[in-house]
C-alpha positions as CSV (number, residue, x, y, z in Angstrom):
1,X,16.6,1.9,14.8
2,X,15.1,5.3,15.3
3,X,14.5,7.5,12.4
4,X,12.4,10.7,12.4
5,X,11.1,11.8,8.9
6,X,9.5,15.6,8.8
7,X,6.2,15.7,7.0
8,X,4.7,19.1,5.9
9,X,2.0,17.9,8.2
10,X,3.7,16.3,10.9
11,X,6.8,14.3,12.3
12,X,6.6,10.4,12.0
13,X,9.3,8.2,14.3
14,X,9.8,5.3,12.0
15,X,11.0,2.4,14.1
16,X,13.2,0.0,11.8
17,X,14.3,-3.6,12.7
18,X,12.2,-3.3,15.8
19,X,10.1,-5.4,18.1
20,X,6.8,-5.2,18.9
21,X,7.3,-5.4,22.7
22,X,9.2,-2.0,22.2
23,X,5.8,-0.8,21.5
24,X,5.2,-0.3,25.5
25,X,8.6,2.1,25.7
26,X,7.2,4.3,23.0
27,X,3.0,4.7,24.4
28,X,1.2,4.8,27.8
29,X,0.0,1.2,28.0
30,X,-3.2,2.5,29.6
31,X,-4.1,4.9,27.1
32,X,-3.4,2.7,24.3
33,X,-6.5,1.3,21.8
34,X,-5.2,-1.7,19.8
35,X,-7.2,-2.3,16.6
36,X,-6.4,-5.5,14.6
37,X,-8.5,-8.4,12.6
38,X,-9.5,-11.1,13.7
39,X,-6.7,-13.8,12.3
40,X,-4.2,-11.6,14.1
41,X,-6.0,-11.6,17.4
42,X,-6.0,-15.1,17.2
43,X,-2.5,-16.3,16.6
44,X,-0.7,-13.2,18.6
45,X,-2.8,-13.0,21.2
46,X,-0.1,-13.0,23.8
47,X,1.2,-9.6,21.8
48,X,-2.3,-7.9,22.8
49,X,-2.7,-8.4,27.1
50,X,-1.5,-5.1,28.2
51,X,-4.0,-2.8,27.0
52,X,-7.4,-2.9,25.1
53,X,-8.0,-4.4,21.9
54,X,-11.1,-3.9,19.5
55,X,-11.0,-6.6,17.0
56,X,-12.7,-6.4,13.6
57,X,-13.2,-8.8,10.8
58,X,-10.4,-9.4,8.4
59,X,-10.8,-8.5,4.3
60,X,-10.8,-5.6,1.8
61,X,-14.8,-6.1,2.2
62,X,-14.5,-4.5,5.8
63,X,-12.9,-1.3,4.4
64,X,-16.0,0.7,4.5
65,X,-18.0,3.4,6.6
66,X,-20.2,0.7,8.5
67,X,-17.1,-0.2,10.1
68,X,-16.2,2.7,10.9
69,X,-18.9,4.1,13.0
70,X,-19.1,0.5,14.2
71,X,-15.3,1.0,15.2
72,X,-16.5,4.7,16.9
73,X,-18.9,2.8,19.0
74,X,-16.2,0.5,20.3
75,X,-13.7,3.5,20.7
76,X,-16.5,5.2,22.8
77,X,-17.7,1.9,24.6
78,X,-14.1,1.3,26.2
79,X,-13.8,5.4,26.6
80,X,-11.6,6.5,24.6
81,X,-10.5,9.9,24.3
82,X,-8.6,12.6,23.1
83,X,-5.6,11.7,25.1
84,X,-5.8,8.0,23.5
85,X,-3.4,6.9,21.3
86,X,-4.9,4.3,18.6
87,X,-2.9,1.7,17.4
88,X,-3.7,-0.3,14.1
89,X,-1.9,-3.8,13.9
90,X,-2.3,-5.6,10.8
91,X,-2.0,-5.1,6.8
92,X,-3.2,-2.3,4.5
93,X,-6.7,-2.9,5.5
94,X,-6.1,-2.4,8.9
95,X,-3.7,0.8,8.5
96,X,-5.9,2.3,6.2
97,X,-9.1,2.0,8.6
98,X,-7.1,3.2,11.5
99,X,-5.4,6.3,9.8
100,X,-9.1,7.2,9.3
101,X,-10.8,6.3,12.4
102,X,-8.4,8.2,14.0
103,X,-8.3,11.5,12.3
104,X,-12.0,11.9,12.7
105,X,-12.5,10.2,16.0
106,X,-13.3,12.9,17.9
107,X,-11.8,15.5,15.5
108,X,-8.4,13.9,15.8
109,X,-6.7,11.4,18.3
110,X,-3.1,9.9,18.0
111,X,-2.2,7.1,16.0
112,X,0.7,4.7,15.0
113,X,1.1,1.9,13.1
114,X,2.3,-1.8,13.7
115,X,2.3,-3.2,9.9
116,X,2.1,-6.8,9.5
117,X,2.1,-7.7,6.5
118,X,5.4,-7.0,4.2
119,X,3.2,-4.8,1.7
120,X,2.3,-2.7,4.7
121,X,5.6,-2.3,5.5
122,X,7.0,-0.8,2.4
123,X,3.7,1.0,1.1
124,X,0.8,1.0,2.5
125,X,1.3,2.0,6.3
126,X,3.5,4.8,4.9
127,X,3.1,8.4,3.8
128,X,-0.5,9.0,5.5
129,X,-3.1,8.0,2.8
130,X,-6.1,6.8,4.6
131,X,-9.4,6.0,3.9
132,X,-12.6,3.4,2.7
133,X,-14.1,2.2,-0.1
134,X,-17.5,2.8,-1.6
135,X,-18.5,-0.4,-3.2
136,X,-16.2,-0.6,-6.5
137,X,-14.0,2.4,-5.8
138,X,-11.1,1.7,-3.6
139,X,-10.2,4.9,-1.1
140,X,-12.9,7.4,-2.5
141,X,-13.6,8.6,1.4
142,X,-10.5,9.4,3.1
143,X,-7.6,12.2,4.1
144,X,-3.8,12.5,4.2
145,X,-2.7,12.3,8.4
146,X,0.5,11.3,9.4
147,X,0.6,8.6,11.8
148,X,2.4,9.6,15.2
149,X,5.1,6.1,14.6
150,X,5.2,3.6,12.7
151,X,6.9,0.1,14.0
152,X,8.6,-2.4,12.0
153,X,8.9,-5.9,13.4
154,X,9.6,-8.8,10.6
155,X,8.6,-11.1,13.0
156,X,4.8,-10.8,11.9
157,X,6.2,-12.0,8.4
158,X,6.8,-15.6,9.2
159,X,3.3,-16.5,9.8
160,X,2.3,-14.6,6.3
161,X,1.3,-16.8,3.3
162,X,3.4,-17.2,0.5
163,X,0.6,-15.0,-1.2
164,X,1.2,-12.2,0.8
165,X,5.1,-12.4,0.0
166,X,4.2,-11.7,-3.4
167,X,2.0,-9.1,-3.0
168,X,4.6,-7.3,-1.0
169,X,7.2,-7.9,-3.6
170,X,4.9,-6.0,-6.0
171,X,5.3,-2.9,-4.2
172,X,8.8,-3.8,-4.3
173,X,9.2,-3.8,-7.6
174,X,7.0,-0.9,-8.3
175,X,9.8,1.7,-6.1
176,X,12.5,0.0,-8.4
177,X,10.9,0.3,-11.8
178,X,10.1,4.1,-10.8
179,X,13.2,4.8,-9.2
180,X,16.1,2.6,-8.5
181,X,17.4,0.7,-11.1
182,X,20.0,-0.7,-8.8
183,X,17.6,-2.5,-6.4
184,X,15.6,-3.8,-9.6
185,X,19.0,-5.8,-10.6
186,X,19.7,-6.8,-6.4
187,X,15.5,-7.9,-7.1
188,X,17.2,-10.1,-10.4
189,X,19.5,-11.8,-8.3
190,X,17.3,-13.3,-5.5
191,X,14.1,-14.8,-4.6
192,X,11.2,-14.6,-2.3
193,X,13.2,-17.3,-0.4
194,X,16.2,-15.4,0.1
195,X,14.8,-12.5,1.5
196,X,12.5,-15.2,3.9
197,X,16.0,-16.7,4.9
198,X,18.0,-13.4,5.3
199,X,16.6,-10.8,7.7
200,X,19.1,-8.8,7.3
201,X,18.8,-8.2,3.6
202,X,15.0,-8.0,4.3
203,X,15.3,-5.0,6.7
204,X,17.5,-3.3,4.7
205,X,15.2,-3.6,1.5
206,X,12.2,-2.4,3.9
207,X,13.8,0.8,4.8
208,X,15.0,1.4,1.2
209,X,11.5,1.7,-0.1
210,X,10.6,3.3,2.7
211,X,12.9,5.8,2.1
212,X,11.9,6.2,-1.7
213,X,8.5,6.7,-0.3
214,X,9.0,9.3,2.4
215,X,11.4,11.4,-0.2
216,X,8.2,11.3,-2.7
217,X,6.1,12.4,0.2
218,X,7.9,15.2,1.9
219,X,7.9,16.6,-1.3
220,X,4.2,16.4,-2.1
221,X,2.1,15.3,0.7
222,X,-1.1,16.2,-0.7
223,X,-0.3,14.3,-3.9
224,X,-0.6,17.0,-7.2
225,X,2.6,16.4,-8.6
226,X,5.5,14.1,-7.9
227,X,3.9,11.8,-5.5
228,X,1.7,10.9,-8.4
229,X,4.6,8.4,-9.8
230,X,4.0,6.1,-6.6
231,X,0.9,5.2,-8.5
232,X,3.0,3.1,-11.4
233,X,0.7,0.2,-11.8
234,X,-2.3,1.2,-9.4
235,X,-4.3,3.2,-11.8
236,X,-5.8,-0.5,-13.9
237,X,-4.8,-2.1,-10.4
238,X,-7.6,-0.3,-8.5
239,X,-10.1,-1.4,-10.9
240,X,-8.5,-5.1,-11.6
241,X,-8.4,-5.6,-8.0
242,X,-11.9,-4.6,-7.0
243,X,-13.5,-6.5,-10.4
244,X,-11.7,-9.9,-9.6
245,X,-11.3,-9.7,-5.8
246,X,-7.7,-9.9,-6.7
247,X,-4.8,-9.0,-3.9
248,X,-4.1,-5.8,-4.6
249,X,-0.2,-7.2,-5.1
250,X,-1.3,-9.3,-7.7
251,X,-3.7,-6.2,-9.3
252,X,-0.6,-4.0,-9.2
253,X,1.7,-6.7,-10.8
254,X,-1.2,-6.6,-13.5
255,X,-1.3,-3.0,-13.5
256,X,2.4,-2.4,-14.4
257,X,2.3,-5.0,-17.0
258,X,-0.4,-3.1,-18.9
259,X,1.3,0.6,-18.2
260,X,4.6,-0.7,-19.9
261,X,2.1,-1.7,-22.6
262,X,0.8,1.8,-22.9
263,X,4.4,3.6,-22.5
264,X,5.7,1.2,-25.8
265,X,3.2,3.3,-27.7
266,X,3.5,6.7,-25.9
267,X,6.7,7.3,-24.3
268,X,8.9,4.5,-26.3
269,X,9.5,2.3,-23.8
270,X,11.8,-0.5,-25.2
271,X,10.0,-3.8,-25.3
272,X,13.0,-5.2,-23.6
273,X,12.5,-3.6,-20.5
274,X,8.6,-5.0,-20.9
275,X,9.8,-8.5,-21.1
276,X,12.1,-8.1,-18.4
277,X,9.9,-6.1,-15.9
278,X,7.2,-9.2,-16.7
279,X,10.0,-12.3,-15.8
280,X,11.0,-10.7,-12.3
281,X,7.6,-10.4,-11.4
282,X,6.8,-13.8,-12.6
283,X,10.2,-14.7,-10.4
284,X,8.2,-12.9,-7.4
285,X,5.2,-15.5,-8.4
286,X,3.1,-12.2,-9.5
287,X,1.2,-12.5,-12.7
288,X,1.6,-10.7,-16.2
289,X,-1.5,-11.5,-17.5
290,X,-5.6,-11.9,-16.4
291,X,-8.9,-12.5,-18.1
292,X,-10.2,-8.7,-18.3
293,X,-12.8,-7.4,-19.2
294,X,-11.7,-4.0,-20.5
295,X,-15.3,-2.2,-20.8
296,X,-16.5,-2.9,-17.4
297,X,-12.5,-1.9,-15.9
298,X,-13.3,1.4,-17.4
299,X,-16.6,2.2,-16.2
300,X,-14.4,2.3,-13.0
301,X,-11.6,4.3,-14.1
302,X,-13.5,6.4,-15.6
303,X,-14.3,7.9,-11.9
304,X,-10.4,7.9,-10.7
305,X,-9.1,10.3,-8.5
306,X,-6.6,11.5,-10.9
307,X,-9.0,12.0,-13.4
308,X,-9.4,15.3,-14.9
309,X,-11.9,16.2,-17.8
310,X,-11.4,13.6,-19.7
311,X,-8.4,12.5,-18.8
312,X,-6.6,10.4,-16.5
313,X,-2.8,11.2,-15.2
314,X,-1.1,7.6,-16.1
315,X,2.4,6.8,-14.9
316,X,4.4,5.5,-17.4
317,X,7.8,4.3,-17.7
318,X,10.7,5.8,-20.2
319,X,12.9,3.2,-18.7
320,X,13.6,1.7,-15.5
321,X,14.6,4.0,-12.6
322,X,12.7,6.9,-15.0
323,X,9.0,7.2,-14.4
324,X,6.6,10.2,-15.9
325,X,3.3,11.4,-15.0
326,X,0.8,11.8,-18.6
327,X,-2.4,12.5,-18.7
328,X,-3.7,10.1,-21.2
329,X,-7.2,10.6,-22.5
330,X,-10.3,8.0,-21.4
331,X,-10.3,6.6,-25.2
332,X,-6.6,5.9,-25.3
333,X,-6.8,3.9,-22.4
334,X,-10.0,2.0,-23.0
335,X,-8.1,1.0,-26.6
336,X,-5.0,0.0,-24.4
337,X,-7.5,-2.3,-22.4
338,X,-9.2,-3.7,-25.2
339,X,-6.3,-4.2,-27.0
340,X,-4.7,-6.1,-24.0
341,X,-8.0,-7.9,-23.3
342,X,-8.0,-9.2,-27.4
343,X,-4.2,-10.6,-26.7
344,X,-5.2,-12.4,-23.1
């Protein structure tokens, strides 16, 4: 199912419920560049003979600027040009180097997306944040460019661990807690194994978020005020995740655990909603709590991109479905961490 979404930047034909051989109806097989990792490569390699495919390693560790002059080389190797259309197949990772790649590759070539991994599909391949990672600090080097498509085919989940169920269902949770109390109660009711069992359901969930995500985007691409709330739960995430070598999932579930923490003491947040936010991720196999070591997490927060002076915008909760941007200062959040660091 065919849905165009208008970006201040550009239009993006989201292809929901799809398949991935539909990919040859929407792009010129012989101008086509197909970059994926190397587990996907392997086990869909019957996906990839049509056109040419540059493989890279697999892992957050790859998200860097090595690969991507590595990845130019390749581009120019199998001459690629202007008129190419670039192709990422594969999770977060692979989106994010992709997005990049191809916004600078010769100062802009076409893109899409083929996200395969069910956090792809609801965050990360969405709403044109790309970029790499210098050492600890996730996405410091990037831009905002809108793929050209994006194609949705649940067929890549089956072959996902039950690890990368969960982290997708983080995601999941986060558009419900900031937005849609409805879906958080529909979340209550079922399991990773229902939505595994019921495509339907699945696909319709998919495009749900998708939609939360496009409606925070189209009304502030370049992220300096509403868009802002998408980060509920990334903020300790980003540093949790890159400290621990945690999936970022599993940072995020983390990360909104410790910002309902914060909005009991700033906004009033009932601990009720706390306890419950904490028992569907645990029902989503996500944890609530981690050893942490709440000195060394700020020494990277302390270089955030939200940071301002000496403060930090912090998305909080007032209750679920009601989400609010508040610059917290450094202190208040290196007391938050210490103070969840005494009780873990």
């Amino acid at each position: 199912m065919l849905q165009q979404v208008n970006f201040p930047s550009g239009t993006v034909n989201f292809y929901f419920d799809g398949e991935f051989n539909a990919l040859w109806g929407i792009c010129d097989t012989e101008k086509v560049v197909i970059i994926t990792n190397d587990h996907l490569a392997a086990i869909y390699a019957g996906y990839f003979k049509k056109c040419t495919v540059v493989v890279i390693q697999h892992g957050e560790s790859n998200k860097t600027i090595a690969t991507i002059t590595t990845l130019t080389k390749e581009l120019l190797q199998v001459e690629a040009t202007r008129k190419t259309t670039v192709i990422g197949v594969g999770g977060g990772v692979i989106t994010d180097i992709v997005g990049f790649l191809a916004s600078v590759y010769m100062r802009g070539v076409s893109f899409g997306f083929v996200p395969t991994t069910l956090l792809a599909m609801v965050d990360a391949a969405i709403g044109g944040k790309n970029g790499v990672n210098v050492g600890l600090y996730k996405n410091i080097i990037g831009l905002i460019a809108q793929p050209n498509f994006i194609l949705f085919d649940t067929h890549f989940l089956q072959t996902l661990p039950e690890t990368e169920w969960s982290n997708g269902f983080a995601e999941i949770i986060k558009y419900a807690c900031i937005f849609d109390a409805p879906m958080l109660d529909e979340l209550e009711q079922h399991s990773i194994s229902y939505y595994k069992q019921n495509t339907v359901a699945l696909n319709l969930l998919i495009e749900r978020c998708a939609g939360w995500k496009n409606k925070t985007v189209i009304a502030d691409e370049k992220e300096t005020g509403i868009r802002k709330l998408l980060n509920f739960g990334h903020t300790a995430a980003h540093a949790i995740e890159n400290l621990y070598e945690l999936p970022h999932g599993k940072a995020v579930a983390v990360g909104m655990v410790i910002a309902c923490l914060i909005a009991e003491q700033q906004t009033g947040l009932s601990e009720a909603v706390t306890k419950r936010i904490k028992k569907i991720l645990q029902r989503y196999h996500l944890p609530v709590s981690i050893k942490l070591d709440a000195r060394k997490a700020m020494q990277i927060l302390s270089m955030d991109k939200k940071r301002h002076d000496n403060q930090i915008d912090y998305i909080l909760l007032n209750d679920i479905g009601d989400a609010v941007i508040m610059p917290l200062a450094l202190n208040t959040i290196e007391n938050a961490l210490i103070a969840y660091e005494s009780n873990n």
